[in-house]
VMD Tcl script that draws the C-alpha trace (Angstrom):
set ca {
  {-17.04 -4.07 -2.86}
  {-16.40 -0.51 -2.00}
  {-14.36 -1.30 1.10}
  {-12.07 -3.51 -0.97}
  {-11.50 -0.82 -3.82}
  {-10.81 1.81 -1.19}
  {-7.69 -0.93 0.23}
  {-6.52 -1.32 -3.32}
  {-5.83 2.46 -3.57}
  {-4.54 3.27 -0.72}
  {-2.14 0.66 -1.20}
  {-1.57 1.99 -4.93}
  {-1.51 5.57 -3.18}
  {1.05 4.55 -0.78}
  {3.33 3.28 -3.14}
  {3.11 6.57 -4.96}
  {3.89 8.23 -2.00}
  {7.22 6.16 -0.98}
  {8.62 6.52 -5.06}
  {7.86 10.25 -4.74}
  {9.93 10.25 -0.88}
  {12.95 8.40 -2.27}
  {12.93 10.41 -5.47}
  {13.22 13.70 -3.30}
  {14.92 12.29 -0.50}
  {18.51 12.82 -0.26}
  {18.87 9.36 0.72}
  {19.02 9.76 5.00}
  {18.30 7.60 7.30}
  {14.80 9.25 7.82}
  {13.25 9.54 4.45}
  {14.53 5.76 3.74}
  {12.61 4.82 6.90}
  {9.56 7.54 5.95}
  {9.64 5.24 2.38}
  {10.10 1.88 4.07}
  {6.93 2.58 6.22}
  {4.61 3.77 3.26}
  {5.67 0.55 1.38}
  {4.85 -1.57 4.40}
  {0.99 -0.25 4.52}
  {0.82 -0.49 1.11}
  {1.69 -4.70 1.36}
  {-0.82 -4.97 4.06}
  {-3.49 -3.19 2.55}
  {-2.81 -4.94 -0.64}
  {-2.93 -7.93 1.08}
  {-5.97 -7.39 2.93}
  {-7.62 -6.69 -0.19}
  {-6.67 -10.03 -2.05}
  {-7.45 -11.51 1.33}
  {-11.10 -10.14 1.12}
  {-11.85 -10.41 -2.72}
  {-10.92 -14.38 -2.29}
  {-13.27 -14.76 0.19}
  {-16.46 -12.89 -1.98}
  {-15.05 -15.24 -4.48}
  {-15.83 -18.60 -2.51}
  {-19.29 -17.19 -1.41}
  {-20.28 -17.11 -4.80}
}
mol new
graphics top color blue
foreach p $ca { graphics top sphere $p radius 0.5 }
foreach p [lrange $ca 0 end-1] q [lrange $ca 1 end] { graphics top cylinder $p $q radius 0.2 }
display resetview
């Protein structure tokens, strides 16, 4: 369960992170791509997490 939690937050973290870049960011190419590529982990590691909670789920 641990390993799943830790996914969830990073991918909470991440989207943090990417609000907190655009916020700041004077809107260049850079921090848009910076923002895009935080928000990009954050779907995968979101994913993976719904991925492996389904999964425990059907082995119960």
């Amino acid at each position: 369960m641990r390993k799943t939690e830790n996914l969830l937050v990073l991918g909470m973290f991440c989207l943090i992170i990417a609000f907190v870049i655009e916020m700041v960011g004077r809107g260049t190419i850079l921090t848009t791509v910076i923002s895009l590529l935080f928000i990009g982990i954050a779907i995968f590691s979101n994913a993976g997490y719904l991925v492996l909670t389904s999964l425990k789920n059907n082995k119960k």
